[in-house]
N, C-alpha and C positions, 0 to 999 in steps of 0.2 A: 636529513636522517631522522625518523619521526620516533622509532621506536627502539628499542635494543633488549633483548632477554636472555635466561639459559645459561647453564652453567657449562665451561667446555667440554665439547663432544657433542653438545646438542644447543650449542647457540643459536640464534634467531635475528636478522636483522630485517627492518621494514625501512622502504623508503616512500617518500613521498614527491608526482615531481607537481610543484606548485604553480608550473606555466600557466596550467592552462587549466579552469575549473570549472566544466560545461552544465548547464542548466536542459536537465533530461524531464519537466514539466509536460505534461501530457493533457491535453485537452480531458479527457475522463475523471483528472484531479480533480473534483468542481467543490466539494463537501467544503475544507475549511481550508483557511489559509497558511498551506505549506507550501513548497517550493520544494525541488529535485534537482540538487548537486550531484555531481559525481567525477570525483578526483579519483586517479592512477597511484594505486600504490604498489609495489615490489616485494614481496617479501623473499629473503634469501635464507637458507638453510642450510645445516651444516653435519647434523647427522645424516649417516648413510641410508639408509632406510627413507630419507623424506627427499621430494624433487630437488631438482636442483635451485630452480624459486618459481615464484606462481606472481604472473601480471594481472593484477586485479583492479576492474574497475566497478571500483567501489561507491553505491549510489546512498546518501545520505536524504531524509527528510528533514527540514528545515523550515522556521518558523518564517514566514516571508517577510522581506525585508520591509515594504512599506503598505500603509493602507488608507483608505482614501475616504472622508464624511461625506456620504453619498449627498446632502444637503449643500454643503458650501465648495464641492468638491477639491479640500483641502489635503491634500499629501504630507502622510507624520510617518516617521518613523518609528516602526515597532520595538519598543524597547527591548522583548524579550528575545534574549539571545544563547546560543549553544554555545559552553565552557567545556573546559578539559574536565576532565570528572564527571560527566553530567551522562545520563543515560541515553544513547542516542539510537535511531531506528535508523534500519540501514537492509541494502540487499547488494548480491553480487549483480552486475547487468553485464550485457552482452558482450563479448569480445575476448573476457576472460579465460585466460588461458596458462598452464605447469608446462614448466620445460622439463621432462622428466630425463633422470639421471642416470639413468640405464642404458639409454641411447641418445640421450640430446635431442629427441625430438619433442616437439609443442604439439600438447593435447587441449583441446577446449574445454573449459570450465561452465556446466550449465548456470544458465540466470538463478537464483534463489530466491523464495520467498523472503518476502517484509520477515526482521526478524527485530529486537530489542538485543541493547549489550550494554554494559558499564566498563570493556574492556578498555585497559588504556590506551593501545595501540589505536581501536576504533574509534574511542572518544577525542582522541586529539585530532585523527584524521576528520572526522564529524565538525570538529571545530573551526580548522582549516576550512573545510567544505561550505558549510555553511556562513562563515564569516570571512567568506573570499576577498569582500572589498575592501576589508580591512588589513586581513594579510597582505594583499596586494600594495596597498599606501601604504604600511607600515615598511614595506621592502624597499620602494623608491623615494619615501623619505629618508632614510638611512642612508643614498647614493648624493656621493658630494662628489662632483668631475669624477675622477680617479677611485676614490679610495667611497671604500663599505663601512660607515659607524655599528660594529655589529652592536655595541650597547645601548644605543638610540633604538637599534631592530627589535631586541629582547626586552626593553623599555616598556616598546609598545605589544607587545606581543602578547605581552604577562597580564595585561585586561582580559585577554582572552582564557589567562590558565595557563598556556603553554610557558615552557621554560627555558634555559639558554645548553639545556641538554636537548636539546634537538641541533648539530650543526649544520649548517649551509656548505652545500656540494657541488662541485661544478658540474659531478653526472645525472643527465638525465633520463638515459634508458635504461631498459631492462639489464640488460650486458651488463655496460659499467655501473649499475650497482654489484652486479654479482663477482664484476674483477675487484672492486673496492672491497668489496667483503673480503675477499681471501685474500690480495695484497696489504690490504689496513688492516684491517680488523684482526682477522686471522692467520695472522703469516707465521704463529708460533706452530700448529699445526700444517703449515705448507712445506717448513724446513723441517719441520721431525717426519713428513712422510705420511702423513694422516689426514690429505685429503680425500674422500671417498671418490673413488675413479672409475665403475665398472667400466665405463663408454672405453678407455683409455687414451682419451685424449689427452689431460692435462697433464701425462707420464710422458708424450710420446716427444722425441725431439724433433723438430723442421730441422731435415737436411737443408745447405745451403740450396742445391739445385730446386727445392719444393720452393725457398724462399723466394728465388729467382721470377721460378714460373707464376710464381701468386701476384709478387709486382708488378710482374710483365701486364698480367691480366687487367690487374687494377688501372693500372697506364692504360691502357686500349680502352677501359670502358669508362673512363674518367675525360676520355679525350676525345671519344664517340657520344656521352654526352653534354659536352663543355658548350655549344650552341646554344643545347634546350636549356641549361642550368643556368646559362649568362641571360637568356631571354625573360625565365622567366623570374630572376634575381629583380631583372629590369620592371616590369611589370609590380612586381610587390613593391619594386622601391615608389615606385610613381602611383601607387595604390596608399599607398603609409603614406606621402607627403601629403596628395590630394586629402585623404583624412585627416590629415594631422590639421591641415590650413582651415578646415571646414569648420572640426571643434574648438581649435583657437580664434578662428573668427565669431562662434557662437559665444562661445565662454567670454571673449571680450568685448562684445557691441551687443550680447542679448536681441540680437536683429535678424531678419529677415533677408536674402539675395534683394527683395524689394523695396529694402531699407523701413521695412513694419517692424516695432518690437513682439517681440512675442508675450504673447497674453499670460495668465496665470493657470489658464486652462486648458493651452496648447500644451507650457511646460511640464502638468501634472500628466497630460495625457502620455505626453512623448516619454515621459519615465519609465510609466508601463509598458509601454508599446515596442520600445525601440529596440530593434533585434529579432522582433518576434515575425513569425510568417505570415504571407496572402494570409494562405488558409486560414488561420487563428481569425484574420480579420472578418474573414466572411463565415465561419462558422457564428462572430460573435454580431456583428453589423449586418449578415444578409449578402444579396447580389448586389456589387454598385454600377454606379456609372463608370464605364471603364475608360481610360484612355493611356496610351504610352507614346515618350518622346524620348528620342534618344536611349541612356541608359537610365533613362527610369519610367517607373510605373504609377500611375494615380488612381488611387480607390477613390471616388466622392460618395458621400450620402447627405438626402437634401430634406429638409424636414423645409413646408410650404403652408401661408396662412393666407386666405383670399376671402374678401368680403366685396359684394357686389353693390357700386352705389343705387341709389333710389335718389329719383323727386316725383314730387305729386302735385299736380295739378286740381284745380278746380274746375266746376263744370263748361265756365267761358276759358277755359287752358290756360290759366295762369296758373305760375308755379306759385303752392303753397308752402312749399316745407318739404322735408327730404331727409339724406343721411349719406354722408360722404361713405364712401370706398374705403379699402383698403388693402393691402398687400406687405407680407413681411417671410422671408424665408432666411434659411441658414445651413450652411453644409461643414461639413468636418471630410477632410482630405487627409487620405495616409498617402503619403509617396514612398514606394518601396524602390531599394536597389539591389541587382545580384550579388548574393554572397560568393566565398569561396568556393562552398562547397554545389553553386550554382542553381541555387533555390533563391527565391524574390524575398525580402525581411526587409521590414518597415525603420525608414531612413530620416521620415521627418512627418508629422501632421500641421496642418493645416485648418482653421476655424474659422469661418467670415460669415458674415451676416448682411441684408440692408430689407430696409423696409418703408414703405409711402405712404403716410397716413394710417398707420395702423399705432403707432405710440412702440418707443425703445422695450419695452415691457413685452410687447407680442414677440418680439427678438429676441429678446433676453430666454424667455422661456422654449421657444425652438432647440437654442443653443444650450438650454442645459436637458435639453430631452435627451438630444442628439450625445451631450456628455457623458452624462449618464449612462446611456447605452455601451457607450466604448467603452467606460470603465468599469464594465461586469466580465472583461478579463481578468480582473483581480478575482473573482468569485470562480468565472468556466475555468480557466485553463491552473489554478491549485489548488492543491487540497491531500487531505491525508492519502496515505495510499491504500490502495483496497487489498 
């Protein structure tokens, strides 16, 4: 519950659901380095005159979390960070939509321009938004087996600004914020008769017969599709293990399927990279070497050094003198896999080198042209918004 206002008759509640906190950065962001959150927030309503509550997804700019010395290409994290209180830029984006209360039907909310706010409501949500990875660890370090340390949660939270007036809920849609509002919140106005009703629904009573037929219905399409829902229950579980084993394997041997550790400049690269799409790649690297096996996909790019030997002869053909050959290349490999939403996002990269007579050095410098180059996603794909 992120917000609360208003005096009765014309209360205000906002929720916030913190599952899931999407990264809407746009290749066009190129200027500085921002980053595009955007968290689902709920506001419900209570005076008659205003919707019944309005789903908003609410897009935040955000200082980007890490950034990279294009010289030793080291990964720091940017200290500066968005607090509760703090003036945050923000717009409405797509999908946003009032359930208006006249008739209970859902109207679309246009996108909005970039605006500035100091509102509290926005700034805590902005805080959330932006400092996702932290909200997120501070929620599952507070989970011990069973039981929620909610004082550990609010512990950690309070770096942020936020406070232990915001409670943790177990709803997370639009609905059940808006039953929790008038059952919790506002139930002093439900039993005096004073919740606004034109639609007349929340007046009307379910005969038993209407109850009947609405279960019946529910039974039939709950058991019409209990195949598809057990199939693909199955699928997600074997999709979360195979991940779970992948990161735990990385996070504990720092190694490679080929038993290679991974370098310091695979790891910085993979920070940035991991999640993000093809396109991103080849909008930033070019066209690669393509190849796909099974369910994955391999971008290579190959940065190549060749010197042609030489001997020289004298005028009876004996060799005088000369200058050895050489050869040194290097390539940077994204391997992408399909997402959920069935779009290809980069799963792992990959950095190898070798070279014959050319000195570690002509390698070295390949491999960091090549780095270089990938890591100017930090630059293309954020940036303030326009």
């Amino acid at each position: 519950m992120l917000h609360y206002q208003g005096e009765p008759g014309d209360r205000e509640a906002y929720f916030a659901d913190v599952r899931t906190i999407s990264n809407r950065t746009s290749a066009e962001q190129m200027k500085e380095k921002t980053e595009i959150r955007e968290i689902v927030i709920t506001a419900v309503y209570e005076h008659p005159s205003k919707p019944e509550f309005v789903h908003m997804k609410l897009q935040f700019a955000c200082p980007i979390a890490f950034s990279m010395d294009m010289q030793s290409y080291k990964l720091t994290e940017n200290p500066r960070k968005i607090k509760a209180g703090d003036t945050v830029t923000f717009k409405l984006g797509e999908g946003s939509y009032t359930l208006r209360r006249a008739d209970l039907n859902s109207e679309p909310v246009p996108v909005s321009n970039w605006k500035t706010s100091t509102s509290s409501m926005l700034s805590k949500a902005g805080t959330i938004a932006c400092n996702h990875i932290e909200f997120d660890q501070a929620l599952h370090a507070a989970i011990h087996d069973t039981e929620f340390n909610m004082e550990a949660f609010y512990t950690r939270i309070s770096k942020l600004g936020l406070s232990s007036e915001m409670p943790l809920l177990g709803q997370s849609l639009s609905t059940e914020f808006l039953d929790f509002a008038w059952s919790q919140l506002w139930h002093d106005a439900v039993t005096a008769g004073r919740r606004p009703d034109p639609s007349g629904k929340w007046a009307k009573k379910v005969t038993p017969a209407e109850k009947l037929a609405a279960l019946k219905k529910l039974d039939e399409t709950q058991k019409r599709m209990q195949p598809e829902i057990e199939a693909a229950k199955q699928s997600l579980s074997n999709e979360i293990q195979k991940s779970q084993a992948e990161r735990s394997a990385r996070a504990t041997l720092a190694t490679r399927p080929d038993g290679k550790k991974m370098t310091p400049i695979e790891s910085n690269l993979l920070t940035l990279w991991r999640g993000r799409s093809e396109t991103e790649v080849i909008q930033v690297m070019g066209n690669p070497e393509f190849n796909q096996v099974g369910e994955s996909r391999f971008l290579r790019y190959t940065k190549y050094w060749e010197k042609s030997g030489l001997t020289a002869y004298n005028v009876r053909g004996e060799v005088i003198g000369g200058e050895v050959g050489g050869y040194a290349e290097c390539f940077v490999e994204f391997q992408t896999r399909q997402n959920m939403q069935g779009g290809w996002s980069v799963a792992d990269i990959l950095v190898r080198s070798d070279y014959e007579d050319a000195g570690l050095g002509r390698t070295k410098d390949l491999c960091q042209d090549l780095a270089s180059t990938a890591s100017r996603t930090l630059h293309l794909n954020t940036g303030k918004p326009s």
